[in-house]
C-alpha positions in Angstrom: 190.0 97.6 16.4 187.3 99.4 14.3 185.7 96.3 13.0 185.8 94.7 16.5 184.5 97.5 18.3 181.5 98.0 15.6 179.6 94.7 16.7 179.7 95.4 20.4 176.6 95.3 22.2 175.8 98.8 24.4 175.8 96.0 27.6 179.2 95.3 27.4 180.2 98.7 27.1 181.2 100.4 30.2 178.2 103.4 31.0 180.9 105.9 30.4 181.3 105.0 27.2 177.1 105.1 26.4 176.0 108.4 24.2 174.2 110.0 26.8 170.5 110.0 24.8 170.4 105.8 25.4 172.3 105.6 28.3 170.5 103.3 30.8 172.1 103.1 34.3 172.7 99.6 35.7 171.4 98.8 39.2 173.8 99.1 41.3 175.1 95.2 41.7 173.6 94.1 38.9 174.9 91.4 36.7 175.5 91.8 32.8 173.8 88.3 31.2 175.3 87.3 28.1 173.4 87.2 24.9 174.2 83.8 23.5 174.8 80.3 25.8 178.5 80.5 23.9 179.8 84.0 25.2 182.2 84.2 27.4 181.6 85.3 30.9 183.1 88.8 31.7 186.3 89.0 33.7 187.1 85.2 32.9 190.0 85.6 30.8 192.3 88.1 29.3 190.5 88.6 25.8 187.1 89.0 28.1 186.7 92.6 27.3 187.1 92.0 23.5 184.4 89.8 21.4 184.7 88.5 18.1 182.5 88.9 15.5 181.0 85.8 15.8 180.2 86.4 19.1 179.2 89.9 18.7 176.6 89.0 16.2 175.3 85.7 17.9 174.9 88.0 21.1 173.1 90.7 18.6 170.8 88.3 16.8 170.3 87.1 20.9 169.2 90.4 22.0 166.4 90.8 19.3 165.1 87.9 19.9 165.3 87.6 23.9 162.7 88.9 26.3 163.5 93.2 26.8 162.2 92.3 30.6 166.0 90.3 30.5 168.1 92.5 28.1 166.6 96.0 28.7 168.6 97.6 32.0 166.2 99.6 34.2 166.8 102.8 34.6 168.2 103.9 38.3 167.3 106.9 40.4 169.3 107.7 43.0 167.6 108.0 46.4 168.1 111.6 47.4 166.6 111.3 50.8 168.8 108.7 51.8 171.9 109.4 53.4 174.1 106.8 55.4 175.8 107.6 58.4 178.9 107.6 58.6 179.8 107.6 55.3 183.2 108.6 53.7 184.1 109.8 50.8 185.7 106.7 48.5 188.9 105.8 46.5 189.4 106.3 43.1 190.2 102.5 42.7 187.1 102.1 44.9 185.2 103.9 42.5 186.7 102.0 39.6 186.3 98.8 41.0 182.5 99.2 41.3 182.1 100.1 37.2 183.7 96.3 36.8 181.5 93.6 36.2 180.5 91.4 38.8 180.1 87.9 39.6 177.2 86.0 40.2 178.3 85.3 43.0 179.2 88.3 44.4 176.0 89.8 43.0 174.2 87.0 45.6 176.6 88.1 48.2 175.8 91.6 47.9 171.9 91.1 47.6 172.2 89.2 50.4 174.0 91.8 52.4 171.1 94.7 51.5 168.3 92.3 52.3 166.1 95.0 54.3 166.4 94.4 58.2 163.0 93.6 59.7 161.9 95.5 62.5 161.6 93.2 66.4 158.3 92.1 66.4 157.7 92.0 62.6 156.9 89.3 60.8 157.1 90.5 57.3 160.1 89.6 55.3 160.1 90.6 51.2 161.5 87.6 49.6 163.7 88.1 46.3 162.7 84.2 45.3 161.7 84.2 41.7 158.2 83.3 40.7 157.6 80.5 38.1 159.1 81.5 34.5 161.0 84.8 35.8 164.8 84.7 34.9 167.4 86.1 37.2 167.1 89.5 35.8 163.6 90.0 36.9 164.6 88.4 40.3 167.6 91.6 40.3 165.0 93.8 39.1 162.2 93.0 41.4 164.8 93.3 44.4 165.7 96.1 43.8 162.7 98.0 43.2 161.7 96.6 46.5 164.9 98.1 48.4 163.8 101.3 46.9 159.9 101.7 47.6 158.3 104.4 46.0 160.2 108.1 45.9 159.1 111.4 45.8 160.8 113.9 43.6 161.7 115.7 46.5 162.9 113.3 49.0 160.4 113.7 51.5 156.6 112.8 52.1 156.8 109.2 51.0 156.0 106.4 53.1 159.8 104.4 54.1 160.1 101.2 52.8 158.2 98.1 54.2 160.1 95.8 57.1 161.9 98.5 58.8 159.3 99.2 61.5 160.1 102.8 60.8 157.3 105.6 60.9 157.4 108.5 59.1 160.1 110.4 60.1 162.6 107.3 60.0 162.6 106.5 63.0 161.5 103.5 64.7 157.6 103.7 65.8 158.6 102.6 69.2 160.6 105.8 69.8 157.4 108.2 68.9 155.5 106.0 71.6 158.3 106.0 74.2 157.9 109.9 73.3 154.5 110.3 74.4 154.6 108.2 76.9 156.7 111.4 79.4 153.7 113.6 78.3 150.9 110.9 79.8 153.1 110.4 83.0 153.7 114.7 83.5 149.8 115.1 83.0 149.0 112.4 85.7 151.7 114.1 87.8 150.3 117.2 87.6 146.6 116.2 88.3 148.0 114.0 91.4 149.6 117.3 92.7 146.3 119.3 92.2 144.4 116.7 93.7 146.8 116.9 96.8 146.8 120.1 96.7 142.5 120.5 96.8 142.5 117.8 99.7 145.1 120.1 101.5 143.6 122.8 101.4 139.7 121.6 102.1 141.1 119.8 105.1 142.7 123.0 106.5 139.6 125.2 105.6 137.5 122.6 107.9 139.7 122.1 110.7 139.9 126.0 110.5 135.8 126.5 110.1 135.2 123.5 112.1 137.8 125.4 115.4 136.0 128.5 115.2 132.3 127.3 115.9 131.3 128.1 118.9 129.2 124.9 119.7 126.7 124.3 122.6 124.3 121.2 123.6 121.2 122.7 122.1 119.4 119.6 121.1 116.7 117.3 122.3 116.6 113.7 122.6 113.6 113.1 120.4 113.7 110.7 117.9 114.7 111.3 114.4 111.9 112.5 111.2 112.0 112.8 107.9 114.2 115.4 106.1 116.7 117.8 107.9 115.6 120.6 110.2 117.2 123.8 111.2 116.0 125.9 113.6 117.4 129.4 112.6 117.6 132.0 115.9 118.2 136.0 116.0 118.9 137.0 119.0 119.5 140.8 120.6 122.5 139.7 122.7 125.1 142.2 122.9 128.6 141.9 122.5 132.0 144.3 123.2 131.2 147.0 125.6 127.1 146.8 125.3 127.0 143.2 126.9 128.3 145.1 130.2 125.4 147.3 130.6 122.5 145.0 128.5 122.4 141.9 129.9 120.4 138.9 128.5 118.6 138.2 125.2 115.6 137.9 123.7 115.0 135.8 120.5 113.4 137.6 118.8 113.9 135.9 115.0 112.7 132.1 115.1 112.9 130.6 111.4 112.5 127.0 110.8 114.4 125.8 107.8 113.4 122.2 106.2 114.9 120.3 103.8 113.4 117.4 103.0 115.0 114.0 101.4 113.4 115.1 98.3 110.9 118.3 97.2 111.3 121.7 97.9 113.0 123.7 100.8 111.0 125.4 102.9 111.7 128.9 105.7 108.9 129.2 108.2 108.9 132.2 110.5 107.2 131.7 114.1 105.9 134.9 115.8 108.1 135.7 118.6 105.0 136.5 120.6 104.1 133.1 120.1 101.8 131.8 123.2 103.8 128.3 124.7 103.6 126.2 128.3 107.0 125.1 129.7 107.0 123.4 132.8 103.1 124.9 133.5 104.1 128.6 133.1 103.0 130.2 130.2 105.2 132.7 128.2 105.9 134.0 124.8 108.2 131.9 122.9 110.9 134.5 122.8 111.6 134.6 126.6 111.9 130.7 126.8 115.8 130.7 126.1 116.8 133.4 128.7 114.3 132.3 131.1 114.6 128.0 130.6 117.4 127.5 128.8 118.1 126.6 125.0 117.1 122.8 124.9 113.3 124.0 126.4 113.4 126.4 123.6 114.6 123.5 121.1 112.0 121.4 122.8 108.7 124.1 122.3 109.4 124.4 118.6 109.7 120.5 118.2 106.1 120.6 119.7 105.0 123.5 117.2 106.0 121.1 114.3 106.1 117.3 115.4 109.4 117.4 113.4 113.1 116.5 115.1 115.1 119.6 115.2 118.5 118.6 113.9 120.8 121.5 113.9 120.7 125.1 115.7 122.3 128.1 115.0 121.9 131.3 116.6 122.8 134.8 115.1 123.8 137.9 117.1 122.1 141.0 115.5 125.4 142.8 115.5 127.2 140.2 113.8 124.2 140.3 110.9 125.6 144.0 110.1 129.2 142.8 110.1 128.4 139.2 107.5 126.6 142.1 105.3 129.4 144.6 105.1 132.1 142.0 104.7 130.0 141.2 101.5 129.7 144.7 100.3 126.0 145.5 100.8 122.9 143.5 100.3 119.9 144.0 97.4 116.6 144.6 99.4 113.4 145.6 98.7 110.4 147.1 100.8 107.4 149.5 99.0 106.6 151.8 101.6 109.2 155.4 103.0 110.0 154.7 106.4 111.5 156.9 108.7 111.6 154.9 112.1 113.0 156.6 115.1 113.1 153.4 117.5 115.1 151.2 114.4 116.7 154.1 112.9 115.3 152.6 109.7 115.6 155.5 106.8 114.0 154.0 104.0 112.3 155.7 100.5 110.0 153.1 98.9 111.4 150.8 96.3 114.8 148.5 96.1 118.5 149.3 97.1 121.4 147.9 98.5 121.6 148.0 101.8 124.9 148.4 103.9 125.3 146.4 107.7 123.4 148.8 109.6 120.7 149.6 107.4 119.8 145.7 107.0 120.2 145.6 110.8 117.9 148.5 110.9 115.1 146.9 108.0 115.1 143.5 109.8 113.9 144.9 113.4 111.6 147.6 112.6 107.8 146.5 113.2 106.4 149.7 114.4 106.4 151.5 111.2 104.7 148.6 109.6 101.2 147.9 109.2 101.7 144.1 109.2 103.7 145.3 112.5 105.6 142.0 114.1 104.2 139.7 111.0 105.6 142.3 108.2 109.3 142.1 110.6 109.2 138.4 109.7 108.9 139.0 106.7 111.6 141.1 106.1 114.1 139.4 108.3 113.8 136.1 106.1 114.5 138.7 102.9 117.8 140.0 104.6 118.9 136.4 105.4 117.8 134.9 101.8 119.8 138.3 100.1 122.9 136.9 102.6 122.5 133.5 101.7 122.3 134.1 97.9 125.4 136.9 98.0 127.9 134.4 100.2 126.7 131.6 97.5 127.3 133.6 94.5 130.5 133.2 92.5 131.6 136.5 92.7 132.3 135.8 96.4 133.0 132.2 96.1 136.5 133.2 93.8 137.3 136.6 95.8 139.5 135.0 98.7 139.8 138.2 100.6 136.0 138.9 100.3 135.1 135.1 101.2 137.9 135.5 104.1 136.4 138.3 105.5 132.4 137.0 105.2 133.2 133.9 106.9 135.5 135.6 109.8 132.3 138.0 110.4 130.1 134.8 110.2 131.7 132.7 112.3 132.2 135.5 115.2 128.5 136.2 115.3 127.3 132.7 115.3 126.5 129.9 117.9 125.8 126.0 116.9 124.6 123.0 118.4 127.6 120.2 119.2 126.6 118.5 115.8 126.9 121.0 113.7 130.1 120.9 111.5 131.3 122.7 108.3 129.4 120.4 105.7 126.0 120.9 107.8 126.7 124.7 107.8 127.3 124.7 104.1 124.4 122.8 103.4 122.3 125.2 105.7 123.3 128.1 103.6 122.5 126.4 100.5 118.7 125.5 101.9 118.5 129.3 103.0 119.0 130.2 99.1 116.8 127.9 97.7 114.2 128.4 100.6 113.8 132.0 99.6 114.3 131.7 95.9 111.0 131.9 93.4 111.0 128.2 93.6 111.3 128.1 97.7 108.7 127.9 100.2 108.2 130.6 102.7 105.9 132.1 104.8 104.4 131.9 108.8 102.7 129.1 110.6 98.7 129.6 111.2 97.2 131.2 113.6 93.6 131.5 115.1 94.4 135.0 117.5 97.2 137.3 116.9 95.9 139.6 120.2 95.4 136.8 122.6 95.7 138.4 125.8 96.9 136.1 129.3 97.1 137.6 132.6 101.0 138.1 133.5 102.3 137.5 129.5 100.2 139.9 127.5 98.9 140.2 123.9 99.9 136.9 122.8 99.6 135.0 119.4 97.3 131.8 119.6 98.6 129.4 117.1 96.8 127.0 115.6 98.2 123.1 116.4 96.8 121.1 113.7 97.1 123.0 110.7 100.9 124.0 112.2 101.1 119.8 112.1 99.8 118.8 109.2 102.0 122.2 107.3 105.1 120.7 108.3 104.5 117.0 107.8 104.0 117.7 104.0 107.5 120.1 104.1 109.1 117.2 105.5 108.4 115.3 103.1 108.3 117.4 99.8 105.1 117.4 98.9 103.9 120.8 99.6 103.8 123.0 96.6 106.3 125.8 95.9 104.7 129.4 97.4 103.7 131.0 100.4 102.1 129.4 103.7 100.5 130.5 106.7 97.3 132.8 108.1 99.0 135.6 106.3 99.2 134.1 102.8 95.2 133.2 103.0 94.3 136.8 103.7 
């Protein structure tokens, strides 16, 4: 047994029986080639398992003299990341059976049975044909390597092996995308509901704006200009228990606000002293409303300009003070002390803000001022610019009770023509803010006699046709220059 055993080649020895300092581990299903044409196959009869010395040293001379690619058995490292499910535990004879040698044919078999699955829709396959000039060991060794793709020492962080289809984590790349796909479908869910919910509540803000105008058939039937047109009236009517002992109005704030298709918004004041002709009686503008009703008034300010009024809108005096304390005050500014018994004006020199009645109070004094009805104008378009640029602001744009609160005083001191509807209100207030801002125009129309004096109207103001023309031609349609206008301005 000694002198049998001494010739045996380390292949034919089972690993078991290797020292452990050149023990080489077999792939597993790999098939031990003899090392001569004349050795018998393993397993083929009963004196397999033990050579003769003839054999032994044919098959040693064999080995020094084959290829090592063919002879040499590659070394095998188990793949620690991979785990199949469902795995059981195995047999002692199980276990045994896989340390005997195997058949070609069941090595083909069992090859055949680990070729790598390909992914659907792949069309990569790894072929285990040989090349040209490669014996079947390379062919074992080449497959092999292939089912094992490259390994990290720690089991993770390696890309899987090619033909599974499989991303990163193992699993198939089509779950990761059926993954995000939820995520798109919840965002565009949630953006749909927004965008219902937006519409929703725009819809019910202008049915609710749009129910609470109080609209009356102010306008002409002249024919359309250039640009958009307001015509901006303040009027002294009283309202609550001052309407039953002050009857009637007089308007006495008349703004014209332009805003033209392109150029810069304009806010012209017209005295309300104002000398006019309706119907062959001659009056000061501010009596034509009461006295001929609010289309003739409509109708005498058309003249004035040559421009189509589009939209009215006519402000109570006590609703003014109401719109500026539901905004918490107003920033205005006016260089001289008043103290004005007939306004109740209280004013020291300089800027402040101003609550409700005090801006009531600064927009109707004249007496006190030097500039007397002209210098009113004046400050009446500051207190509605400072109103315009406070409601615009975003500080009251994101405060719902504020914003609540401005446009319930608004809308309660206000009266429209029949066209006007939220979106033309909106856009009014944004022409008031840019009207009055640095880059605004602003100002009066001309005038050739502020004192003009007619037997049953009094000290009048003569205005002056053509230049009043000509101004509001060019703010129709933006050309003017950015500053102030008027007979006032060129003083």
């Amino acid at each position: 047994m000694s002198e049998g055993n001494s010739g045996v080649s380390p292949q034919d020895n089972p690993p078991s029986f290797i020292p452990s300092g050149t023990r080489k581990r077999r792939p597993s299903g790999q098939v031990p080639r003899p090392s001569a044409a004349g050795e018998a196959v393993p397993g083929a009869g009963p004196q397999a398992g033990v050579p003769s010395r003839r054999q032994t040293s044919a098959g040693a001379q064999g080995a020094q003299s084959m290829p090592a690619a063919q002879d040499v058995i590659p070394s095998f490292t188990p793949n620690s990341s991979r785990r199949v499910s469902g795995s059981t535990r195995r047999s002692a004879s199980e276990q045994d059976a896989r340390l005997q040698p195997v058949s070609p044919m069941q090595d083909a078999a069992s090859a055949a049975r680990r070729q790598p699955r390909r992914a659907a829709g792949s069309t990569h396959t790894i072929s285990n044909q040989p090349r040209p000039g490669e014996g079947a060991g390379a062919q074992s060794m080449f497959a092999s390597a292939q089912r094992q793709g490259p390994q990290s020492p720690y089991g993770y962080g390696m890309p899987a092996a090619q033909g599974g289809g499989r991303g990163m984590s193992g699993r198939p790349a089509a779950t990761a995308m059926r993954r995000k796909r939820p995520v798109g479908r919840i965002v565009a869910s949630v953006l749909a509901a927004l965008l219902v919910v937006i519409m929703l509540v725009t819809f019910g803000l202008w049915n609710w704006v749009d129910g609470h105008l109080d609209k009356q058939p102010w306008l002409s039937d002249k024919a359309n200009t250039s640009g958009t047109s307001w015509l901006i009236l303040g009027s002294d009517q009283r309202t609550g228990e001052e309407a039953k002992t002050i009857t009637g109005f007089r308007t006495d704030t008349i703004l014209v606000l332009t805003k033209p298709n392109s150029g810069t918004r304009s806010l012209i004041s017209i005295p309300r002293d104002s000398l006019v002709q309706v119907n062959g009686t001659y009056m000061k503008i501010n009596a034509v409303a009461q006295l001929s009703g609010e289309k003739a008034l409509v109708q005498q300010v058309e003249t004035i300009t040559g421009q189509k009024i589009d939209h009215v809108a006519q402000i109570k005096f006590n609703g003014l003070k109401d719109v500026v304390d539901a905004l918490g005050g107003v920033d205005l500014c006016y260089d001289q002390t008043v103290n004005d018994a007939l306004s109740n004006l209280n004013w020291t020199a300089g800027c402040h803000t101003a609550d409700g009645a005090t801006a009531l109070a600064f927009s109707r004094m004249r007496y006190s001022d030097p500039k007397g009805d002209f210098g009113r104008a004046e400050r009446q378009r500051q207190v509605i610019g400072a109103i315009a640029k406070k409601a615009m602001s975003g500080k009251t744009l994101t405060n719902i009770p504020k914003l609540n609160k401005t446009l319930k005083a608004a809308l309660a001191s206000i009266t429209v023509d029949s066209k006007t509807n939220p979106y033309t209100l909106a856009q009014m207030v944004f022409a008031f803010r840019d009207a009055t801002s640095d880059n605004g125009i602003s100002g009066s129309v001309y005038w050739t006699n502020p004192g003009y004096n007619v037997s049953g109207v009094g000290s009048s103001v003569l205005l002056d046709d053509a230049k009043n023309l000509e101004l509001f031609r060019e703010l129709a349609s933006g050309s003017h220059k950015p500053g102030a206008v008027g007979t006032l301005a060129n003083q």
